[in-house]
C-alpha positions in Angstrom: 30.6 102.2 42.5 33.1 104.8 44.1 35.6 106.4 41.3 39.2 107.8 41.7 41.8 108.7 40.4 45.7 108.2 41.6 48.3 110.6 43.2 50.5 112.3 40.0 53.8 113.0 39.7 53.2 116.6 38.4 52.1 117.5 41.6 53.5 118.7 45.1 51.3 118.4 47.5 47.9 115.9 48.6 45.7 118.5 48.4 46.5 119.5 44.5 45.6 115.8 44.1 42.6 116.1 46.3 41.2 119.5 44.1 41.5 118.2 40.6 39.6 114.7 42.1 36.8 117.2 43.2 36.8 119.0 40.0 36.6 115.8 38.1 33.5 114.6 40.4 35.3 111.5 41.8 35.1 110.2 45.4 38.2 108.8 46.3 42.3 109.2 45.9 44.9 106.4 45.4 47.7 107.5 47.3 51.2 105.8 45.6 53.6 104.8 48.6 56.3 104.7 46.3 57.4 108.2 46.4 58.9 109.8 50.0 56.3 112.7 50.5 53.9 109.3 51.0 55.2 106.8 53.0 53.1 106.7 55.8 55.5 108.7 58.6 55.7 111.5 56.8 51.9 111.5 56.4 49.7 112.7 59.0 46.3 110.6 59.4 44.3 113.9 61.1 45.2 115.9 58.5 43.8 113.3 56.1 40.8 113.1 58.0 40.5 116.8 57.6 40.5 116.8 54.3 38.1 114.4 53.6 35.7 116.2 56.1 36.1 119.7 54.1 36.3 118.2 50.7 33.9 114.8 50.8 37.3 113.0 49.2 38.7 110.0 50.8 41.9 107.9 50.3 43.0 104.6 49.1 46.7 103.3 49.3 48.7 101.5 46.8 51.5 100.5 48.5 55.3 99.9 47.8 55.5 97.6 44.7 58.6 95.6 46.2 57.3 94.5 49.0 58.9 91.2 49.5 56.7 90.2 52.4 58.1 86.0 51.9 61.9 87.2 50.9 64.2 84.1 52.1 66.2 86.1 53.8 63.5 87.0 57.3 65.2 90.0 58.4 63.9 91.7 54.8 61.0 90.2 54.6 59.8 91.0 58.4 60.9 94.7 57.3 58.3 94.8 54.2 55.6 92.7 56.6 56.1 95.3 59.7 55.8 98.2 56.8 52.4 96.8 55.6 51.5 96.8 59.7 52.3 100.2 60.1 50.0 101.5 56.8 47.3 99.4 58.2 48.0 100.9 61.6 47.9 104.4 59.8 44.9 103.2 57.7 43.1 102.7 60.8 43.5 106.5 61.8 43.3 107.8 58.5 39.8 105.8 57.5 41.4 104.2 54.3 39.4 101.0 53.6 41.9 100.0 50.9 45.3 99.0 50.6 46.6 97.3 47.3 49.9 95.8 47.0 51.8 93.3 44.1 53.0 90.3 44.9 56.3 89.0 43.6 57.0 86.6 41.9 60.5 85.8 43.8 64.1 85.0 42.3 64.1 83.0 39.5 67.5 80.2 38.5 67.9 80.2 34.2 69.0 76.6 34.1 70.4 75.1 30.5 66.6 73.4 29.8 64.3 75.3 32.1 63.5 78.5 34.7 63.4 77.6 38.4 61.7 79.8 40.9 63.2 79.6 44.1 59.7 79.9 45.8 58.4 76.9 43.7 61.2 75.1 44.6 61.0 75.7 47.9 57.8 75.5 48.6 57.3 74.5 52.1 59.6 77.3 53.7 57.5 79.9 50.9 54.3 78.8 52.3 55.3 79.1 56.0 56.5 82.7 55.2 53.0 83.8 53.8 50.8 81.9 56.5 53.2 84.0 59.0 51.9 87.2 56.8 48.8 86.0 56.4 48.6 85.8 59.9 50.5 89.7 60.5 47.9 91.2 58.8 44.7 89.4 60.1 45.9 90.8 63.6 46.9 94.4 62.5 42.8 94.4 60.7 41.2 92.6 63.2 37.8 94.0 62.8 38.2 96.9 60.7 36.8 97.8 57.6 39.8 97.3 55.2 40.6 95.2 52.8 44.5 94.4 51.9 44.4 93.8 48.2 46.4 91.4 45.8 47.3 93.7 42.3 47.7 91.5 38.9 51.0 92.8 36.7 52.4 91.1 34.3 50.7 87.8 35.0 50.3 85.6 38.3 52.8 82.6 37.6 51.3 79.0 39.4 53.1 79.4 42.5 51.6 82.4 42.8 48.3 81.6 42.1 48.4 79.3 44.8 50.1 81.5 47.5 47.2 83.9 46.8 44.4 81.3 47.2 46.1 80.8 50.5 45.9 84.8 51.2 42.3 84.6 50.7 41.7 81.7 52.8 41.0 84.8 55.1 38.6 87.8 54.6 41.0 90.6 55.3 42.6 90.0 51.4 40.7 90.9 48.5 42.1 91.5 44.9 42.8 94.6 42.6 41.9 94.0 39.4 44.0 96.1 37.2 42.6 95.4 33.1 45.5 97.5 31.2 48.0 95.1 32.5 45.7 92.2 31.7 45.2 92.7 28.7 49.3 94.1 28.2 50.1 90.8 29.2 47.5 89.0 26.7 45.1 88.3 29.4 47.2 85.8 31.1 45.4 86.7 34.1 41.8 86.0 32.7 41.2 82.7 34.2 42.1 83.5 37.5 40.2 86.3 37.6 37.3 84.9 36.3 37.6 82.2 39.1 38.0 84.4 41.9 35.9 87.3 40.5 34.1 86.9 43.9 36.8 88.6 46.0 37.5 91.5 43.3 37.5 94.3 46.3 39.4 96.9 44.1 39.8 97.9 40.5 42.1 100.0 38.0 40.8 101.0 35.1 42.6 102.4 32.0 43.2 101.9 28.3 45.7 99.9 26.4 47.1 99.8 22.9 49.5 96.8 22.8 52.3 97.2 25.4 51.4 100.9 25.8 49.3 101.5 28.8 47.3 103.9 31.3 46.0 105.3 28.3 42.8 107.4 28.4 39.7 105.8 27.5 38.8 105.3 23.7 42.5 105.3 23.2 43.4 101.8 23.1 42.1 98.2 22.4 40.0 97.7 25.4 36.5 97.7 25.7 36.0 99.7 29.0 32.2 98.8 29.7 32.7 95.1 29.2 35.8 95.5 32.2 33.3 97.5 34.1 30.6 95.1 34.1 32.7 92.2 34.7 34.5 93.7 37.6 30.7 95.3 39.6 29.4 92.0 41.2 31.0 93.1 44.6 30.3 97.3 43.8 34.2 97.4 43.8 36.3 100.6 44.3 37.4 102.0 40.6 40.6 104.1 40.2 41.1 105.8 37.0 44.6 104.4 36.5 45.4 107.8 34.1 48.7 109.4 35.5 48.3 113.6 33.8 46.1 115.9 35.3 45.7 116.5 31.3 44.9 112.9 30.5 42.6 112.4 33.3 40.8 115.3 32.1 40.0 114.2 29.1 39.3 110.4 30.1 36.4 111.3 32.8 34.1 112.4 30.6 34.2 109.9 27.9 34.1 107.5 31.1 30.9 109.2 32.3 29.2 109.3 28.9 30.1 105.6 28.4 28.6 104.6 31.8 25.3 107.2 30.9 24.9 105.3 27.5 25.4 101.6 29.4 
C-alpha cells in the first residue's frame, strides 16, 4: 500500500507539501481543492509532472466538498458536474489516479412529525440527475487509470446509499474510506462499508477521541491496525488524514512501528 499525507494549511506553496512527504518517506500527496491556490486552473499539470519526476511523489485530489453534482436546480448542478470533468481532464495530464469527493445528502424539509429529504422524495428526478453524472464521468475517464471516489462523513443516509450503489454500477467510482469520521459518527457507516468493502479504492486514516478527530495515531479510541487490515483487500491508497506538519511528524513513526510489529 502507497501512504500520504494531505496538503496543509500552514503552508504556501505544493512543493513545501511535496518536501515534508519526502522527508516523512510517503509516496503520494492529497491535494485539497478547497482552497484557491488548488483549483485546478490555477494549477499547472507539467509542473506537477515535474515534480513527481525529481522527487518520486505523486498526487491525489480531494475535491470541493460541495459539489452538488444532482442540485434541483441544473444550471448548478451542471456547474459542479462540468468542475469534476475539468479535474479529470487535468488528472489526465497530471497522472493523478485518484479523485475523492463527498456526496450530499441534499435539502432536507423539518415537518411537525418527521424530516423529509427532498432527494428521497423526489426520487425519480434525483436518480435521473446522477445516471446523467454517472454517465459525465464514465466519458471524461474513458479508459484511464483513475478512479472517482465516494468519501463517508457523517454517515450515508438510505437515499444515499442507494444513489451510490448506482454510482458503482460502473467501474470508474470507487469509495474513500475515511475511519475517523466512522467512528465520530458511531460507525453509522459500518455496514455499508463492510458490504461494499470490495470497491474501497482509497482510504484516510487518522485517530479519534469522541467527536475530536484527525488526531495522530495512539491519540484516540481507534485501533489503527484493525482499520488497516480491514481496508487492504484491494492494496488501497492510504492518506494520513493529520493536518500539522508537527502532528504528522509525530504520527508516521508510530504508524511505521505499528505496521513493523503487525
Amino acid at each position: 500500500m502507497h501512504y500520504g499525507m494531505p496538503t496543509l494549511l500552514e503552508f504556501e506553496t505544493l512543493e513545501e507539501n511535496v518536501a515534508l512527504a519526502k522527508e516523512l518517506g510517503l509516496q503520494f500527496v492529497e491535494i485539497n481543492c478547497n482552497v484557491p491556490e488548488f483549483q485546478v486552473d490555477r494549477l499547472n499539470a507539467e509542473h506537477l509532472n515535474q515534480l513527481s519526476k525529481e522527487t518520486g511523489i505523486y498526487f491525489t485530489f480531494h475535491l470541493d466538498e460541495f459539489l452538488s453534482v444532482t442540485d434541483p436546480n441544473t444550471k448548478i448542478s451542471e456547474a459542479y458536474i462540468q468542475s469534476v470533468v475539468d479535474s479529470i481532464e487535468f488528472a489526465k495530464s497530471a497522472n493523478i489516479p485518484n479523485l475523492t469527493m463527498h456526496f450530499l445528502n441534499g435539502v432536507v424539509f423539518t415537518l411537525p412529525t418527521k424530516k423529509v429529504y427532498v432527494y428521497e422524495k423526489y426520487r425519480t428526478n434525483y436518480h435521473e440527475r446522477l445516471v446523467y453524472f454517472r454517465d459525465r464521468v464514465e466519458q471524461a475517464i474513458q479508459d484511464a487509470p483513475i478512479k472517482l471516489c465516494i468519501e463517508n462523513v457523517a454517515g450515508f443516509e438510505p437515499h444515499m446509499q442507494e444513489a451510490i450503489d448506482l454510482l458503482l454500477e460502473s467501474s470508474v467510482f470507487g469509495l474513500t474510506y475515511d475511519c475517523g469520521h466512522n467512528h465520530r459518527y458511531e460507525k453509522v457507516d459500518d455496514a455499508f462499508m463492510k458490504a461494499h468493502r470490495n470497491r474501497i479504492n482509497h482510504a484516510h486514516l487518522h485517530d479519534t477521541m469522541g467527536k475530536n478527530d484527525h488526531l495522530p495515531f495512539g491519540e484516540g479510541e481507534i485501533d489503527i491496525m484493525n482499520e488497516i487490515n480491514f481496508i487492504k483487500i484491494n492494496d488501497p491508497r492510504i492518506v494520513i488524514e493529520i493536518k500539522t506538519a508537527e502532528a504528522l511528524r509525530k504520527a508516521v513513526p508510530v504508524l511505521r512501528q505499528m505496521l513493523n510489529s503487525d
